[in-house]
N, C-alpha and C positions, 0 to 999 in steps of 0.2 A: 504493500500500500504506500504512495507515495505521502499519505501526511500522516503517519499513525502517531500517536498523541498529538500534534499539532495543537495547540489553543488558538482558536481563530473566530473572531469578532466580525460579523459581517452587518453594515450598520440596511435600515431599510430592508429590511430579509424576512418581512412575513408573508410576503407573495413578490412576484414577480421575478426578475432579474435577481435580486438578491436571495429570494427562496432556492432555488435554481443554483446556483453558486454555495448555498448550504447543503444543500441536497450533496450534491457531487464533491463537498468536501468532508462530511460526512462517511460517502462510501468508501472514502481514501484514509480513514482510518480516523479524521482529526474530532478531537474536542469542539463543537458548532454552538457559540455563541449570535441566538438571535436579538438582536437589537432593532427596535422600532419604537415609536413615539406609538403606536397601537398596545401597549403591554398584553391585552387579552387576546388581540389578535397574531404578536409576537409568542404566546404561548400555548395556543392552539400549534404552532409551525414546529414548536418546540416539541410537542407531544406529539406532531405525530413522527417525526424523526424519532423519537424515542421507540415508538412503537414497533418501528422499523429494524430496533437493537441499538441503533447511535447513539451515539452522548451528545446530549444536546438541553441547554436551560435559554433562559428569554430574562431581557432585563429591556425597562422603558428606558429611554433613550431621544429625548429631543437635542438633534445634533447641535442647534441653533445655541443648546443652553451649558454653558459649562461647567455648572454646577451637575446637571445628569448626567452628560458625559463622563464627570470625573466619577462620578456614585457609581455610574454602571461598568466602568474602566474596576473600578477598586472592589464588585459584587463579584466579576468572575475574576480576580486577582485572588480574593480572600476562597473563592470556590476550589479553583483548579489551580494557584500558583504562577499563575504567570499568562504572559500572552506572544504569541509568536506569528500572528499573521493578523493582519486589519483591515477589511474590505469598507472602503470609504465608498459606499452607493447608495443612501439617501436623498431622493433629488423630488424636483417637479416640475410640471412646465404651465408656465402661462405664454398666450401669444396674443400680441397686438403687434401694432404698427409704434414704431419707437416715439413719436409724439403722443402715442397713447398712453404709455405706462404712467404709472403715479410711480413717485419716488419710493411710497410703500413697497407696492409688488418689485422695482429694484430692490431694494434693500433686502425683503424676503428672499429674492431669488439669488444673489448672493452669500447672505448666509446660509443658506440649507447647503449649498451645492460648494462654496469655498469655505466659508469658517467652519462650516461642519467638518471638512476635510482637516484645517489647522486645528481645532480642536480634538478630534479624536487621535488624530496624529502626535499630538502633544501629550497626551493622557495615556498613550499606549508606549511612547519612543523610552522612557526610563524601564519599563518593564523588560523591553526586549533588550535593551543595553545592560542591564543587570543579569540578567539570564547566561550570560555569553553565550546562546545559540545563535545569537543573529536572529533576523526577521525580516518580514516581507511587510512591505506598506503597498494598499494596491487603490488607486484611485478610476473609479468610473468619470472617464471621458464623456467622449461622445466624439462624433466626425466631427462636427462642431466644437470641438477641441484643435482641429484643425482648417477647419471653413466656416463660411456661415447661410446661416438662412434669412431669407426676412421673416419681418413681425417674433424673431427671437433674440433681441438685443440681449439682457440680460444673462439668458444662457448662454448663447454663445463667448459674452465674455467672462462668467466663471469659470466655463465650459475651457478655457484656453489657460486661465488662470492657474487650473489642475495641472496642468504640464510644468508650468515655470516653478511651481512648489515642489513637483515630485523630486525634480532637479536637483532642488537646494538638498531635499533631504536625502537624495542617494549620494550627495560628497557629502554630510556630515555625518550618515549614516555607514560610511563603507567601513571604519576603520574598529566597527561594531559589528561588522556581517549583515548591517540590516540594508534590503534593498528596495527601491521604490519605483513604483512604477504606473502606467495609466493604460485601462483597456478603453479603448475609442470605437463601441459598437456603432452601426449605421440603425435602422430603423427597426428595433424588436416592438412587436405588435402586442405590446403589454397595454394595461388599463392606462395608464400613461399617455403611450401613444392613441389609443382609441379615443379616449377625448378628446384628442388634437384632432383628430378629423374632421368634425361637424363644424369645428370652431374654425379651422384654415380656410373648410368650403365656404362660410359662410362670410369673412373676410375678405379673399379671394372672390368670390361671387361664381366659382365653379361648383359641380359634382361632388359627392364626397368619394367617386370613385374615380375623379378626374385628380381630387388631392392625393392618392395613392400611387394610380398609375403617373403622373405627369408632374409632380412633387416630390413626394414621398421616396418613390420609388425609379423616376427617371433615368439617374446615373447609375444604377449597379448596373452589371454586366447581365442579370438574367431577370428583374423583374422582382427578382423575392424577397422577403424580410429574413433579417435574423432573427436567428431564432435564442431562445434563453438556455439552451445548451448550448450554442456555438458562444455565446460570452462563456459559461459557466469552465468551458474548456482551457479557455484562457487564463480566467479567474485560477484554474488547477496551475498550467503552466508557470504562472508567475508566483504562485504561493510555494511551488515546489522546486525550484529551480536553483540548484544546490554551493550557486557560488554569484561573489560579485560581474560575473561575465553578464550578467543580463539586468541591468538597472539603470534609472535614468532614461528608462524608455519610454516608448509609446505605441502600440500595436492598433490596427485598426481591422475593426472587423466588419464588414460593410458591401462585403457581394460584390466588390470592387466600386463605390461609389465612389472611395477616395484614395490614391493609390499615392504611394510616397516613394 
């Protein structure tokens, strides 16, 4: 098993993309900390991984806040002794047209998707430096970490902002074993993206199967979304990957929408 005890934090992980990523770190042996600002719905995800045989507990978790951060950082410290992998994927989307947003919904969408990143990162980085295992820092991207869309200002620039932190923390991090890095999926058809649908068409003034084909989905190579195993695999590669040769990066997974 590539993560067998592993203690690993995946923030956002009672459905979706982060469930997904627990799931499959789970069958690789590791200790699956669910973190969500949902706690009942974070421990429903919990049990049923359990049920499965995994080791798996749930702790609430508003990334925005760093007071929970640090409480749910020190619940599985005091639990399991330590932590050795961090999945920074707590996110959301709203879309307007960039004269639309109120400085609120910026400010929001910043902190969930960047302070949430600096704060959980900060709450985890002494644990794994103590530990002398080393560790993996892994931040969800987006292609939007790379390009942008309209009517997604604010994402796109947290979304970018993940890369220039992962950075910082794989030079300060290497002399620790701990590596950091960004998965940059393309469009996975989570609850997330399904609300962007009705919202883009009706902005746009097209279809909602015109914002799929002719948006959404344009630039890949064959038409298809990713899917929440094709991140969750990445998620594995970069949580298991046994030396500082792979950090400081950024992978993008996207059908080929955005080739580097």
């Amino acid at each position: 098993m590539k993560m067998q005890d592993k203690i690993a934090i995946v923030t956002g992980s009672a459905a979706g993309i982060g469930k997904e990523i627990a799931i499959t770190y789970a069958r690789e042996g590791a200790k699956v900390v669910i973190a969500d600002m949902n706690k009942d719905a974070a421990e429903a995800t919990a049990q049923e991984l359990r049920g499965t045989g995994a080791r798996a507990m749930s702790v609430a978790m508003d990334v925005t806040s760093e007071d929970q951060v640090n409480a749910g950082v020190a619940e599985v410290v005091t639990a399991w002794g330590g932590v050795d992998v961090l999945v920074s994927n707590a996110g959301i989307q709203i879309v307007h047209p960039l004269e639309e947003f109120t400085l609120a919904e910026w400010k929001k969408m910043l902190a969930i998707h960047l302070d949430g990143a600096f704060l959980t990162t900060k709450a985890c980085l002494p644990h794994m430096y103590a530990s002398g295992r080393g560790g993996s820092v892994i931040f969800m991207g987006s292609v939007h970490s790379k390009e942008a869309s309209m009517l997604k200002a604010p994402y796109v620039t947290a979304k970018h902002g993940l890369i220039g932190l992962a950075k910082v923390i794989a030079k300060e991090g290497a002399r620790h074993g701990v590596r950091a890095n960004v998965i940059c999926p393309g469009f996975v058809r989570t609850a997330l993206v399904e609300k962007q649908i009705p919202e883009q068409a009706k902005t746009l003034g097209i279809s909602e199967a015109e914002v799929i084909k002719n948006v959404m989905l344009k630039e890949t190579v064959d038409g298809e979304f990713t899917t929440v195993q094709d991140v969750a695999e990445v998620a594995l590669l970069f949580a298991s990957f046994p030396s500082n040769a792979l950090t400081g990066q950024s992978l993008v997974v996207s059908h080929g929408w955005f080739m580097q």
